[in-house]
Structures are given as C-alpha cells and as structure tokens.
TORZA-218680 format. One record per residue: y, x, z of N, C-alpha, C in turn. Coordinates in pm, 1 decimal. Atoms other than C-alpha are relative to their C-alpha. Layout:
{{Y,X,Z},{Y,X,Z},{Y,X,Z}}
...
This chain:
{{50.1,65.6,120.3},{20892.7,6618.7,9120.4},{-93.5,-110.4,44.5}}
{{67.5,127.1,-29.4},{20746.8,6289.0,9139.5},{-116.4,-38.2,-68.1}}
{{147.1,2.0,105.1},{20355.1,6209.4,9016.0},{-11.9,-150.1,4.7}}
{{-5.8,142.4,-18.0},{20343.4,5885.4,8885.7},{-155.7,8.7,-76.1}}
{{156.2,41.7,48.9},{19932.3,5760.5,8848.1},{51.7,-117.3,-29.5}}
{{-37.7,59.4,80.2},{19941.9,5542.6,8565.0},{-178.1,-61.3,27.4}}
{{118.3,66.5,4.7},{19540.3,5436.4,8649.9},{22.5,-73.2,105.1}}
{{62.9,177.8,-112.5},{19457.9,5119.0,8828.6},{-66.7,61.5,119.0}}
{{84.0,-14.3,-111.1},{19337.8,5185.6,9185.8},{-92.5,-27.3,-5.5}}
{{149.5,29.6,-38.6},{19040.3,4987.7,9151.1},{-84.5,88.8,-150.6}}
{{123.8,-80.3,103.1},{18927.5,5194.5,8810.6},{-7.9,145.9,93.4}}
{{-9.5,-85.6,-69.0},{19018.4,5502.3,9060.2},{-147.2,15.6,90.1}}
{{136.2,-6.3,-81.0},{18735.5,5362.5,9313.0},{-147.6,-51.1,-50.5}}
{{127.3,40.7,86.7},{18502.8,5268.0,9041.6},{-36.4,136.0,-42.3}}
{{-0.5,-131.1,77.6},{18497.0,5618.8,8921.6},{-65.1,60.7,155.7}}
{{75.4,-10.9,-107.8},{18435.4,5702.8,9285.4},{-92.0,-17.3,63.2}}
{{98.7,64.1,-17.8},{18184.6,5522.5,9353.6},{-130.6,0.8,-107.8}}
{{101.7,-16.2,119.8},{18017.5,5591.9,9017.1},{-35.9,149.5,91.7}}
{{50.0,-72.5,-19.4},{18010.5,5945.6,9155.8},{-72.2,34.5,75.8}}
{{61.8,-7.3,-127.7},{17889.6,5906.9,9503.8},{-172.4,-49.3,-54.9}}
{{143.9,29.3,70.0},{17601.7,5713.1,9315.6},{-70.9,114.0,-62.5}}
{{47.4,-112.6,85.1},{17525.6,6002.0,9061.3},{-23.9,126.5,112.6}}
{{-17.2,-80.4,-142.1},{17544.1,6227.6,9409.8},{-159.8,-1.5,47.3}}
{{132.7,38.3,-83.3},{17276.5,5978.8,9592.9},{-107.5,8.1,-117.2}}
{{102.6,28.6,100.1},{17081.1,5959.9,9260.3},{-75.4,175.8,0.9}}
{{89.1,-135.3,-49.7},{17056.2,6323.8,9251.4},{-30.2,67.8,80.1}}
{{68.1,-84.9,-143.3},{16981.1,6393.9,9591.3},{-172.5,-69.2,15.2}}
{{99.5,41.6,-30.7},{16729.9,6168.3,9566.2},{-119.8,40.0,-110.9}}
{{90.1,-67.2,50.3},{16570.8,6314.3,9270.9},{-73.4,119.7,17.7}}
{{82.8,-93.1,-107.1},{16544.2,6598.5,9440.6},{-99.6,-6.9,91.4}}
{{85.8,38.4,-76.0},{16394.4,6487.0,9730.2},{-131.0,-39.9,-46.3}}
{{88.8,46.0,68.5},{16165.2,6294.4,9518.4},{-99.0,122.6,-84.5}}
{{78.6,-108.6,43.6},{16068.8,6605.3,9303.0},{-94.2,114.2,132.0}}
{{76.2,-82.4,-160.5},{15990.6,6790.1,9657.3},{-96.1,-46.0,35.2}}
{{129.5,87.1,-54.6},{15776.5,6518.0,9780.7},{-166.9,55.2,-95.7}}
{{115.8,-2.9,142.4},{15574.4,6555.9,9446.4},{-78.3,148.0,-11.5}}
{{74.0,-119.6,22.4},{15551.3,6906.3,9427.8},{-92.5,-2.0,142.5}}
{{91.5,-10.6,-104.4},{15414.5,6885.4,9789.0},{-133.7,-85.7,16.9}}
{{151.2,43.9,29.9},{15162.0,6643.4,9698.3},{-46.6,14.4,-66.8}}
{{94.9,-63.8,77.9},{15045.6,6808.5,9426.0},{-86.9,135.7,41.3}}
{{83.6,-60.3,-111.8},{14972.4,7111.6,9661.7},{-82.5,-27.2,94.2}}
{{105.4,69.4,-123.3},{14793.8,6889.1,9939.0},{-86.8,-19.5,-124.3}}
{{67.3,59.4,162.9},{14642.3,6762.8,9581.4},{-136.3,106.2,-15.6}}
{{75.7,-122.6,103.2},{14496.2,7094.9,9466.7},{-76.3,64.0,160.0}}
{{134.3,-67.8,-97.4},{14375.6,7222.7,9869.7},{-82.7,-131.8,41.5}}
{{97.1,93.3,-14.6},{14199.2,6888.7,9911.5},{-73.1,33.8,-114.7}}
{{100.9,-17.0,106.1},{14018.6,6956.7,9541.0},{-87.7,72.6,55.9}}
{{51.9,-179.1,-75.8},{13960.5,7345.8,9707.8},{-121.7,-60.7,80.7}}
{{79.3,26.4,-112.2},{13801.3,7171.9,10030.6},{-110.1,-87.8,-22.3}}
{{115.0,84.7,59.9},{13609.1,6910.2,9848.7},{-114.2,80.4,-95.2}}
{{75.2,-102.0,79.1},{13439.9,7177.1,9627.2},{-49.6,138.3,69.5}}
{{69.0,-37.4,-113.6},{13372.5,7364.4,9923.4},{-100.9,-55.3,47.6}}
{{139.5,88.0,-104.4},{13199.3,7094.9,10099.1},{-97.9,-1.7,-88.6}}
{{97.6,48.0,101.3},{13007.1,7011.9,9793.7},{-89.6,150.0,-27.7}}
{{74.3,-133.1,20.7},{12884.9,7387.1,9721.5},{-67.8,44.1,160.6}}
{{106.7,-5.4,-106.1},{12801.4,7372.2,10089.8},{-131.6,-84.7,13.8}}
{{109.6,114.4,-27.6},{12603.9,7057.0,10100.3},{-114.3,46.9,-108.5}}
{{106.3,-54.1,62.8},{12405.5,7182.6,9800.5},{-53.7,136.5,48.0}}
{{67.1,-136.4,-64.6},{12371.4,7573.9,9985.3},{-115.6,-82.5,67.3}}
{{56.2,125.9,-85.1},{12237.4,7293.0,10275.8},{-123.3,-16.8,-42.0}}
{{134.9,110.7,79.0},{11981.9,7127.5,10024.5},{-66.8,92.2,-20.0}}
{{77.9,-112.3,63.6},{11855.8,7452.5,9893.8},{-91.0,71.4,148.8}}
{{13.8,3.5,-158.1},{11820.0,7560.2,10318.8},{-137.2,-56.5,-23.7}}
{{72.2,72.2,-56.8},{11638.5,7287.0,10386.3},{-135.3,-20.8,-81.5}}
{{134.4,-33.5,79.1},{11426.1,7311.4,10086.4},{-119.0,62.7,-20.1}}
{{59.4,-139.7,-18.1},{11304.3,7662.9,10154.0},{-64.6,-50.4,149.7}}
{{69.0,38.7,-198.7},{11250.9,7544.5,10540.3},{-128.3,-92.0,-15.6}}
{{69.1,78.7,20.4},{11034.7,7289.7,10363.7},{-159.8,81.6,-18.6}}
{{106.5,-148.4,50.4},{10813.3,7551.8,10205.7},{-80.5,50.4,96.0}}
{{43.5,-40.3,-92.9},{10805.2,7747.2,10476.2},{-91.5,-93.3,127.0}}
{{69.5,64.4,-112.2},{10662.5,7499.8,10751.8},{-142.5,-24.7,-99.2}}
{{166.4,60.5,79.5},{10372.8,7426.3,10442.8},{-74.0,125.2,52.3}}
{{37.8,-120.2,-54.7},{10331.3,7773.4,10503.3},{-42.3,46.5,117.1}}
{{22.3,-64.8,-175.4},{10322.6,7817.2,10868.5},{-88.9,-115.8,40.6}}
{{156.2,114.9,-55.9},{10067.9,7468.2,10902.1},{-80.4,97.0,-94.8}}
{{71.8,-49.0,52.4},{9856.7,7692.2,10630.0},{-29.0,125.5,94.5}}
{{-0.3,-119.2,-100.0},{9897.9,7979.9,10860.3},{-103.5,-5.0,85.9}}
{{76.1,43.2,-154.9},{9753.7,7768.0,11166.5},{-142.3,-39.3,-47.1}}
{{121.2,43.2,37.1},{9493.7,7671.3,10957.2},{-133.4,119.3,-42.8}}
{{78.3,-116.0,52.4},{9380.8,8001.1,10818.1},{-63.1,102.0,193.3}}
{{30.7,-74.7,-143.0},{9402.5,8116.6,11215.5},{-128.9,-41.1,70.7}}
{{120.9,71.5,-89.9},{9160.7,7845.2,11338.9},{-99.6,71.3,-43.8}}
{{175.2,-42.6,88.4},{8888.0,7945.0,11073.9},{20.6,126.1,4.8}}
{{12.0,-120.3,-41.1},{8955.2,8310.1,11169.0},{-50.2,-13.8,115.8}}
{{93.5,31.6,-111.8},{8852.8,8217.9,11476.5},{-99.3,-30.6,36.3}}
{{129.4,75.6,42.6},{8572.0,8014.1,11412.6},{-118.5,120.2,-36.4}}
{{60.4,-100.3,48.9},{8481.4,8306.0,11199.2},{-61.5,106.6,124.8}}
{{30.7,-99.1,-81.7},{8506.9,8539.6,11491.2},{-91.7,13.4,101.0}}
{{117.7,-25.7,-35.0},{8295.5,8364.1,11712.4},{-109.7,6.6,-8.3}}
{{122.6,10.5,33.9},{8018.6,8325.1,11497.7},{-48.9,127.9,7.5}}
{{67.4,-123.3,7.8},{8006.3,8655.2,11410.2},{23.9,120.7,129.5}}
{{-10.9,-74.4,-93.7},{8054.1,8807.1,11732.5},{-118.2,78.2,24.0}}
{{108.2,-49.7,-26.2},{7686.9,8944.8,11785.2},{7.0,69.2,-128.0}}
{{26.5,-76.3,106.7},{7643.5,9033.6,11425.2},{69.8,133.3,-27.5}}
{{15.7,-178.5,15.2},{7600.2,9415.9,11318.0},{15.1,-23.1,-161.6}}
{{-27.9,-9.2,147.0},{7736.3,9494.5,10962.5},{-131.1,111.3,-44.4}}
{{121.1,-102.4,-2.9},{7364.6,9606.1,10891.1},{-8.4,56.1,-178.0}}
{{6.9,-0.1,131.3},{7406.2,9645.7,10528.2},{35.6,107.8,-7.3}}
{{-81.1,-145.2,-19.6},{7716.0,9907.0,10579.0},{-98.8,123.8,88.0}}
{{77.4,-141.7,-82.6},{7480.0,10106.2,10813.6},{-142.7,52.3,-63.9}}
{{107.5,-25.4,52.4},{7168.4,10109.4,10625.3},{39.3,84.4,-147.1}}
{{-27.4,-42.6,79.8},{7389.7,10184.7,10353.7},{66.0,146.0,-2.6}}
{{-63.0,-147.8,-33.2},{7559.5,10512.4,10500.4},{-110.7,61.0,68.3}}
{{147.1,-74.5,-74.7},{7203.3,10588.0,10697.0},{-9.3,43.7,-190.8}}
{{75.2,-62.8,134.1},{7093.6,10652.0,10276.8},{96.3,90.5,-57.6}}
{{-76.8,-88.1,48.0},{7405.6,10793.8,10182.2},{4.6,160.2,71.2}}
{{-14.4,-96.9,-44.3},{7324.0,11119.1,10409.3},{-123.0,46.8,1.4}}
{{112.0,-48.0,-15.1},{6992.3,11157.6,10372.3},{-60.6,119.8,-104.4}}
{{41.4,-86.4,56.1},{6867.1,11486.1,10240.9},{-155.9,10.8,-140.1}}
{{114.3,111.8,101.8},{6662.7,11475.4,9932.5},{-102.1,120.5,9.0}}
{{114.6,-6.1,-13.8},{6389.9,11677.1,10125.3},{-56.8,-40.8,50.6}}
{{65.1,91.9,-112.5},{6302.7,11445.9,10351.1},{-15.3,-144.9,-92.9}}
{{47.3,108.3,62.8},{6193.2,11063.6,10309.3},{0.7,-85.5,117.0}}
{{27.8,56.4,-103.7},{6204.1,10846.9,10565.2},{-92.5,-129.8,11.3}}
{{70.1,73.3,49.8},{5932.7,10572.5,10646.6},{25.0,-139.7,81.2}}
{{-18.3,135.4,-68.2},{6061.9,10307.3,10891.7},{182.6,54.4,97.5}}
{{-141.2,37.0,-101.4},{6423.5,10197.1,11083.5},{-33.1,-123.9,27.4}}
{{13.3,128.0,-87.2},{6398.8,9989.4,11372.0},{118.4,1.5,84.3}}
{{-123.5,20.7,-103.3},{6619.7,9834.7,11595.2},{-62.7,-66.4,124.6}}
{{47.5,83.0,-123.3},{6572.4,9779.2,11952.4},{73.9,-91.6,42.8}}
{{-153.1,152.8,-69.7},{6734.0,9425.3,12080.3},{-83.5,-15.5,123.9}}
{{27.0,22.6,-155.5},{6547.1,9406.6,12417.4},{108.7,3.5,113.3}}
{{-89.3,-15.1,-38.8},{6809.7,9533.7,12555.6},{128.0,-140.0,-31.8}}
{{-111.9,122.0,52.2},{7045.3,9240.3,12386.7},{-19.6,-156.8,117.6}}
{{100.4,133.2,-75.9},{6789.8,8930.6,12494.7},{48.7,16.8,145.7}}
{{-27.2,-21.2,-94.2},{6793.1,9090.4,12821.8},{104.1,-34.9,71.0}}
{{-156.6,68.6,-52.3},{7156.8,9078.8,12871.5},{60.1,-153.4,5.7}}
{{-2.9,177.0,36.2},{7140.1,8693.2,12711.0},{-20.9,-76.8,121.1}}
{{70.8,107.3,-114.3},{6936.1,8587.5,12993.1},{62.4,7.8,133.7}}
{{-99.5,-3.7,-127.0},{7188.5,8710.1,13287.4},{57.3,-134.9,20.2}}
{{-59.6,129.8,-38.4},{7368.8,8415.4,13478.6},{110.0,9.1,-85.6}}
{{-186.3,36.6,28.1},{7737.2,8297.9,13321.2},{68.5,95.0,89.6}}
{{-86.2,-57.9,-70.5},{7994.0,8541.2,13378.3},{-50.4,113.8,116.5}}
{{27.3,-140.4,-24.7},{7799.3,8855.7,13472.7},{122.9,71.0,-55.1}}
{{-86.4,-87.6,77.8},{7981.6,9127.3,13454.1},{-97.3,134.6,-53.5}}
{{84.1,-103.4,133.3},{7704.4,9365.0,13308.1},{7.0,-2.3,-138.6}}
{{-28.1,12.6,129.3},{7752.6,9440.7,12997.3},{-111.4,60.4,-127.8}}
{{89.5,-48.5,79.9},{7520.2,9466.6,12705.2},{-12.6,118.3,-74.5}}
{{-12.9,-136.4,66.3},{7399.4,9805.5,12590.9},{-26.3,20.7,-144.2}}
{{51.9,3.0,124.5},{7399.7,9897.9,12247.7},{-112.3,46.8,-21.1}}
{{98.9,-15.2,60.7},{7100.9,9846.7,12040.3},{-33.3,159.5,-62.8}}
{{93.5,-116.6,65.0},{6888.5,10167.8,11998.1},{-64.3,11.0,-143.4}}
{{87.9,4.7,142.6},{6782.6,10245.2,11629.6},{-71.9,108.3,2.4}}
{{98.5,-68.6,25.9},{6482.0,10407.2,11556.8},{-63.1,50.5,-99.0}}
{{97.4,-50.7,119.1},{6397.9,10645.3,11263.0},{-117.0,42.8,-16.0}}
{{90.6,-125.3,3.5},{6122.6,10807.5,11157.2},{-33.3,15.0,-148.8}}
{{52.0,-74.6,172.1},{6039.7,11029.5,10833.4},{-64.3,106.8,-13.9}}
{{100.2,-153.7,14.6},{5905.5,11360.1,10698.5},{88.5,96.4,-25.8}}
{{-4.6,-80.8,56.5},{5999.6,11659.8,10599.4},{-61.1,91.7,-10.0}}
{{88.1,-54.6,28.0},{5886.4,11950.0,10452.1},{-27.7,103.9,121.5}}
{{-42.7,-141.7,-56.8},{6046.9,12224.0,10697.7},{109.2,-79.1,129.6}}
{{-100.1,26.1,-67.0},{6221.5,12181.0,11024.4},{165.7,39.4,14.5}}
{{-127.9,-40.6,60.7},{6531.9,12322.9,10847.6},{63.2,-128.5,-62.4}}
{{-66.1,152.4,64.5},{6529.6,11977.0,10655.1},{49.2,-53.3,120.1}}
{{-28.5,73.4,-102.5},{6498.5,11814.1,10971.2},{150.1,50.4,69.1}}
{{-129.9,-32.6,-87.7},{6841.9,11975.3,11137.3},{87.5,-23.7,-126.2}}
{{-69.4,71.9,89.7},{7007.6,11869.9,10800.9},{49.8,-119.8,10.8}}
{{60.0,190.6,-14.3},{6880.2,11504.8,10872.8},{127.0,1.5,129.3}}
{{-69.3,36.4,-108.8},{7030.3,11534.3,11213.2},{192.3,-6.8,3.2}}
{{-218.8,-4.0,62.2},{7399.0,11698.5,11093.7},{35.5,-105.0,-69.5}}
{{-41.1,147.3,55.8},{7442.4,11421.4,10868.5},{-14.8,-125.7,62.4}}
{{14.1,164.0,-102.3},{7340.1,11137.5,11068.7},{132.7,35.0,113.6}}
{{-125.8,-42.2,-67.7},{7597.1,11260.2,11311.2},{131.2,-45.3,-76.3}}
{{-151.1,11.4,84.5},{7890.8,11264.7,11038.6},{0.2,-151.2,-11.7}}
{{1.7,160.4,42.3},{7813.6,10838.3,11057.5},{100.5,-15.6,63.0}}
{{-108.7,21.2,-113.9},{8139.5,10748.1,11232.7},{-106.6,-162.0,97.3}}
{{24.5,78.2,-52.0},{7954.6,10419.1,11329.3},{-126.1,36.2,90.9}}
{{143.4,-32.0,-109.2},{7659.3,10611.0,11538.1},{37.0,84.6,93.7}}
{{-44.2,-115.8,-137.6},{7668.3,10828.7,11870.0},{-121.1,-4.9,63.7}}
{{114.1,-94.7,-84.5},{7398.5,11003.5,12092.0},{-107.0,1.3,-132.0}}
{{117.2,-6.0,58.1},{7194.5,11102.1,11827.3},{-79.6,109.3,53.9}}
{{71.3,-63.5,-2.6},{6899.8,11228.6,11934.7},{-131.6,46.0,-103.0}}
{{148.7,-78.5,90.6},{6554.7,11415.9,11784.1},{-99.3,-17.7,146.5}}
{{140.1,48.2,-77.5},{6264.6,11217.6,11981.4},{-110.7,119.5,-33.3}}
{{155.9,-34.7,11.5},{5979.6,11423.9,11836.7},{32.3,64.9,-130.3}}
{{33.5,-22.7,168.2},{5901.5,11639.6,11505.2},{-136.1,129.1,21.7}}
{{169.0,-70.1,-13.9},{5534.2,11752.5,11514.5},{-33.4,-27.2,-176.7}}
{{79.8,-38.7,124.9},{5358.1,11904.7,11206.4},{-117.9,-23.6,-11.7}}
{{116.9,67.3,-0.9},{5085.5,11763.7,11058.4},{-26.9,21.9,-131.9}}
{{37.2,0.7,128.7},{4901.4,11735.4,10743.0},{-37.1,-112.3,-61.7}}
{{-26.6,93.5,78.5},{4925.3,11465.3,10497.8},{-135.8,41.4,-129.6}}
{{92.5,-42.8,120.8},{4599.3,11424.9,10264.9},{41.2,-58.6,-165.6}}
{{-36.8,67.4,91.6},{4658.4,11304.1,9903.0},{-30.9,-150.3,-21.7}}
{{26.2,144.1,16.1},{4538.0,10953.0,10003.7},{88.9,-50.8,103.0}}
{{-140.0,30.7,-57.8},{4821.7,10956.6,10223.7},{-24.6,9.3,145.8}}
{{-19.0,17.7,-94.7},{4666.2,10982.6,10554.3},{-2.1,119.6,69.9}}
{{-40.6,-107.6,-24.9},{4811.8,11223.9,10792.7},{-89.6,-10.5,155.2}}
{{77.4,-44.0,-110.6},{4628.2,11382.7,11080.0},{93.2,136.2,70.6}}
{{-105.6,-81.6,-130.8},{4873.2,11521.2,11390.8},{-86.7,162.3,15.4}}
{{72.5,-64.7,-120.8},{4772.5,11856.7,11574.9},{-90.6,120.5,-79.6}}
{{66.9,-62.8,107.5},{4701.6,12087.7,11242.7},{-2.5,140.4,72.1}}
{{-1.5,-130.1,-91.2},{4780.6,12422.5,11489.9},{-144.9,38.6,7.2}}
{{118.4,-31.0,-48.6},{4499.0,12601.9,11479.9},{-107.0,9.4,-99.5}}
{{121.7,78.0,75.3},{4241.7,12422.5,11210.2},{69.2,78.6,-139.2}}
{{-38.0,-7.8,152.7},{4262.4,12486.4,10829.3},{-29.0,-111.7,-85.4}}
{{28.5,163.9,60.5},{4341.7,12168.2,10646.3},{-46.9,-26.8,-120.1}}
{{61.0,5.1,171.5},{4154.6,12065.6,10317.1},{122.7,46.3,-95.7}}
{{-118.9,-47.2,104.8},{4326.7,12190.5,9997.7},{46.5,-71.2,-80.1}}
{{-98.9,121.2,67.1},{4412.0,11836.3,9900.9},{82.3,-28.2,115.4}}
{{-105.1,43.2,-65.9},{4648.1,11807.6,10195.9},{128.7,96.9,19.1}}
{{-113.2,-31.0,18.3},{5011.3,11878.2,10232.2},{17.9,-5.3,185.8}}
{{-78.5,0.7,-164.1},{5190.9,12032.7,10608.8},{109.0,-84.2,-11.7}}
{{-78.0,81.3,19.2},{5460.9,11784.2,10683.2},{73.7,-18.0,103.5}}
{{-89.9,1.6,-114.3},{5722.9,11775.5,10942.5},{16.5,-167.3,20.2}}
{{-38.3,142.0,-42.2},{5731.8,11403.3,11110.0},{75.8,30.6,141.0}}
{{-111.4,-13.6,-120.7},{6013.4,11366.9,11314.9},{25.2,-160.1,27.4}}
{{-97.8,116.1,-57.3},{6175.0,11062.4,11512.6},{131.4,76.8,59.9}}
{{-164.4,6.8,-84.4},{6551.3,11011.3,11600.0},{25.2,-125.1,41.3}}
{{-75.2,116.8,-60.6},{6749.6,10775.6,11777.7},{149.0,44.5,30.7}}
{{-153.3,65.2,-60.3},{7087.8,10634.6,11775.6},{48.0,-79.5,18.7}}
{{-45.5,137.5,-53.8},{7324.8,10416.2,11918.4},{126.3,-18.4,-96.9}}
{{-119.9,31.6,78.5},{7617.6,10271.6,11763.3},{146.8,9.5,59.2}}
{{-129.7,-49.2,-97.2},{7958.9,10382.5,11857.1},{47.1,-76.2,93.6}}
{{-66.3,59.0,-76.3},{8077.4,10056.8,11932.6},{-105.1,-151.6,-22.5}}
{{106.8,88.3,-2.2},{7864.0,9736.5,12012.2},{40.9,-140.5,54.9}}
{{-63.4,100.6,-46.1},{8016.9,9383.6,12075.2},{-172.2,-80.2,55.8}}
{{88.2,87.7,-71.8},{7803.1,9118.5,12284.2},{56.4,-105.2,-3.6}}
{{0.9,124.6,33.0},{7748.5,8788.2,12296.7},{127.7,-62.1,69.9}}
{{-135.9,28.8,-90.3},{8083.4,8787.0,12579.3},{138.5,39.2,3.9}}
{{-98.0,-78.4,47.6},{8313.3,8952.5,12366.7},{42.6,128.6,38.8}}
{{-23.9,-133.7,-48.2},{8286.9,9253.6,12566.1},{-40.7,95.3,-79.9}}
{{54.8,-138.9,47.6},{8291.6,9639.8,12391.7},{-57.5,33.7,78.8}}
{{76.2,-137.4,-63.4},{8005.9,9877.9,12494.0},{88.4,135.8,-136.9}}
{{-102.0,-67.1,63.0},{8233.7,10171.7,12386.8},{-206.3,145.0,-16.1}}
C-alpha cells in the first residue's frame, strides 16, 4: 500500500522546527525556573547570615558596653585601694581606745569602782628612737588599773572578767592592800592592827596590768 503525503515539505519542516523551538523554550524555562529557585535559596541563607551578623554586632555592642562599666569600676577599685592604704599607714600605731575602754566598762563588777587607766608608751618612744631597720620589735603598751573594792572576792571577779577581753593578755594583780577610806574621801593604807574612826569605810585597793593581745608598731610589725 502506498502513503501518499499530501502536505508540503516545507509546512512539514515548519512544524518541525516550531517544535524543536517549543522543546528549547521549555528546556529553557526550566532551567530558568532552577536558576531562580536557587537564588531564592542563596536569597533567604544570605538574609539568615546577615541577621546573624547583625544580632552579633549588637551582642558585640552590649560586650563592650558592660567592659565599659566594668574598667569605671576597676579605676574606682584602684582608687578605693590607694586610700585604703593611705588609711593604713596612718593608722598603723593607733589603738582602737574607745573599743577597749568600752569593753574594760562592760565587765566591770558593780562592786568595785575603778579610779584611774593608764597606759604605758615608754616602751613605744623607746622603740621610735632605734636606728632604721632594727629588728627589735616594739612591746606592747602596758595598761594600768587601779580601783576599790569592798572584798577581795570582788577583786577575783574584776580579774575573771578582764581576762574574758579577747583584746588583753597577761593580766596580772600588781597589789590589793586594805585600807580605810574616811567620808571625806581620804584613805589611809596599813589599817591591820589600828581601829579606824566610825566615819571610815575598809576598802580593798587593788592594781592590775595588761597587755594587749596584739600590738602593731610604727614598722608594721605584730607583737603577738
């Protein structure tokens, strides 16, 4: 059987050629859609990475802000250190005499009375006047009570409590001689024996002495 084509050759390769076109057209839309979608992904992790950097650079600012702070802080530091220092060597000699006069009353028995506290600094001066860079070291200042009581029972009261001072050590009991005290106040030692008018009062006068636990000097050295 014989096929007779009744179309024109050249509408044959026009038709052909239309399709090869419609072929390249849609290969290339493809391609084209690919491209796109792939730069809309590079698109969206460049946004990602830019909004990274940016939430870093502000973490950064906030950093550096706080670091700012801090160094105000740490020159305030150096400043508060000097004048601690300053502080320290002024008061290097000084005795917190307030606190001790104030815990000497807080133990004192309310039968006794006491009539003088002294402090010996001879000992201090002394040490002052050594050459530079002795190595002797200054002894702590001796304090010196003295009071009454009625009974030498008060008196060993006096002594237990003065003891419980954490800031005192070697306490001793110098002396406690009985005597009689007239009502014009003046007392006459050495009553053993005599019979004292019947306006005077027996009276236990005692001295103590102590030292202070711990005793800085003018060379920063502890006397322990």
């Amino acid at each position: 059987m014989t096929r007779i084509d009744l179309i024109p050759p050249e509408l044959v390769e026009k038709h052909q050629a239309r399709r090869v076109i419609s072929l390249m057209a849609i290969g290339a839309g493809v391609v084209f859609g690919v491209l796109i979608i792939i730069y809309l992904l590079t698109l969206g992790q460049i946004i990602l990475a830019t909004d990274r950097v940016d939430k870093i650079k502000a973490q950064n600012t906030q950093v550096q802000a706080y670091i700012s702070k801090l160094k105000s802080y740490d020159e305030r530091k150096k400043v508060l250190d000097e004048r601690q220092k300053i502080i320290d060597t002024v008061t290097t000699d000084q005795v917190q005499w307030s606190s001790i006069l104030n815990d000497i009353s807080m133990v004192v028995p309310n039968d006794i009375w006491l009539k003088s506290v002294k402090i010996d600094i001879a000992p201090i001066l002394a040490a002052k006047e050594q050459a530079a860079g002795a190595s002797n070291k200054a002894p702590a200042p001796p304090i010196t009570i003295i009071g009454d009581a009625f009974d030498h029972a008060a008196v060993a009261r006096w002594l237990v409590h003065l003891g419980e001072i954490n800031q005192f050590r070697s306490v001793w009991l110098d002396y406690a001689t009985e005597q009689a005290v007239s009502a014009s106040g003046t007392a006459t030692a050495g009553t053993t024996g005599t019979t004292p008018a019947a306006s005077a009062v027996n009276v236990i006068e005692f001295q103590t002495t102590v030292k202070l636990a711990k005793f800085t000097d003018s060379k920063g050295t502890t006397t322990p």
